[in-house]
Residue, then its C-alpha position, 0 to 999 in steps of 0.5 A: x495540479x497540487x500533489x500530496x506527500x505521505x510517508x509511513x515507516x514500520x519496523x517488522x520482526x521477520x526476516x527480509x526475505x519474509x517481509x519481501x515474500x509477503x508484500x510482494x504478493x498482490x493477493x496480501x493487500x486485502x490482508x492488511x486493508x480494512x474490511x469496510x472497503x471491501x477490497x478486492x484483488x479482480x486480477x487473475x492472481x494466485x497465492x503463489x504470484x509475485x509482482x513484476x515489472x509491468x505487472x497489471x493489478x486490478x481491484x475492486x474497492x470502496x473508500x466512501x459510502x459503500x460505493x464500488x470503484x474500479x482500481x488498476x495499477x502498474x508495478x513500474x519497478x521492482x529490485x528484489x528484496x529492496x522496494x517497488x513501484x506501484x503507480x495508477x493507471x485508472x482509478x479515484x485519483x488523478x495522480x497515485x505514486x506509491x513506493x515501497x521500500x524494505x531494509x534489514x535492520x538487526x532483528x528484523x525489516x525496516x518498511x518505508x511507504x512513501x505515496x504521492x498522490x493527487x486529487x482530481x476535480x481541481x479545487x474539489x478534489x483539494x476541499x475533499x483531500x482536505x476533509x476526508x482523503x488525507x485522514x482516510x489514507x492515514x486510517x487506512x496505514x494505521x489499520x495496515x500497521x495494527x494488522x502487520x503487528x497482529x501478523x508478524x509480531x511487536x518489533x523490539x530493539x534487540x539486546x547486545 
C-alpha cells in the first residue's frame, strides 16, 4: 500500500495551556473545518470533554459531492500539553495516522500536524489522491489555519 505524508506547522499567539484546552476538545474540529463538508462530532460529547487514550470519536462528513460517510477514530495516544494521536478506525481512508504535536515558543505555540494516510481501492485510490484527496487535504488545513488565526489572532515574533 502507497502512504501519503503531510506535514503543516502554525504558530498560534495563546498560551500552551489555551492552544491544549482547545484542540483537545473533539467538539472544536468543526470549529476550524469547512462548512461545506458538513462536518459533524456524532459521539456523545460535550463541550467540556477532553480526549483520552482509547477515546472513540465519531463524525459525520461529507468531502465530495454533498454525500454523507461514517468517520470513526481512536485517540491512541495522548502526553498532555505536547501532542496526540488520532488513527481511523472506520472511514474514507485505507490507512489515517494523524499527530498533533504543540510547543511553547516565546509568545505563544508552535502546532505541527504530521498525517499519514492512505488510499484505498489501489490504483484508483492513488489516481483520485492524486487529482483531488491530496489538494483537498491542504484546502482543508488552509482553511483551519485562516480560521485558527480568526480565532486566536496573527502570531508575531516577539520583540527583546
Amino acid at each position: 500500500m502507497k502512504s501519503y505524508h503531510l506535514e503543516f506547522t502554525q504558530k498560534i499567539p495563546v498560551s500552551l495551556a489555551e492552544a491544549w484546552s482547545f484542540f483537545s476538545s473533539p467538539l472544536n474540529l468543526a470549529k476550524i473545518t469547512p462548512k461545506e463538508m458538513a462536518f459533524t462530532v456524532t459521539s456523545n460529547t460535550t463541550e467540556a470533554t477532553k480526549m483520552y487514550p482509547g477515546m472513540i470519536i465519531t463524525y459525520k462528513v461529507s468531502p465530495v459531492l454533498g454525500i454523507k460517510l461514517d468517520w470513526m477514530t481512536e485517540i491512541t495516544q495522548v502526553q498532555h500539553e505536547q501532542y496526540f494521536i488520532d488513527e481511523q478506525r472506520f472511514g474514507p481512508y485505507k490507512f489515517w495516522h494523524h499527530q498533533h504535536h504543540f510547543q511553547e515558543i516565546p509568545g505563544g505555540v508552535l502546532m505541527n500536524d504530521i498525517l499519514t494516510y492512505g488510499m484505498p481501492f489501489g490504483i484508483f485510490g492513488q489516481l483520485a489522491n492524486g487529482i483531488f484527496v491530496a489538494n483537498k487535504l491542504q484546502q482543508i488545513f488552509n482553511y483551519r489555519k485562516q480560521k485558527i488565526e480568526a480565532l486566536f489572532g496573527t502570531y508575531s515574533t516577539p520583540t527583546s
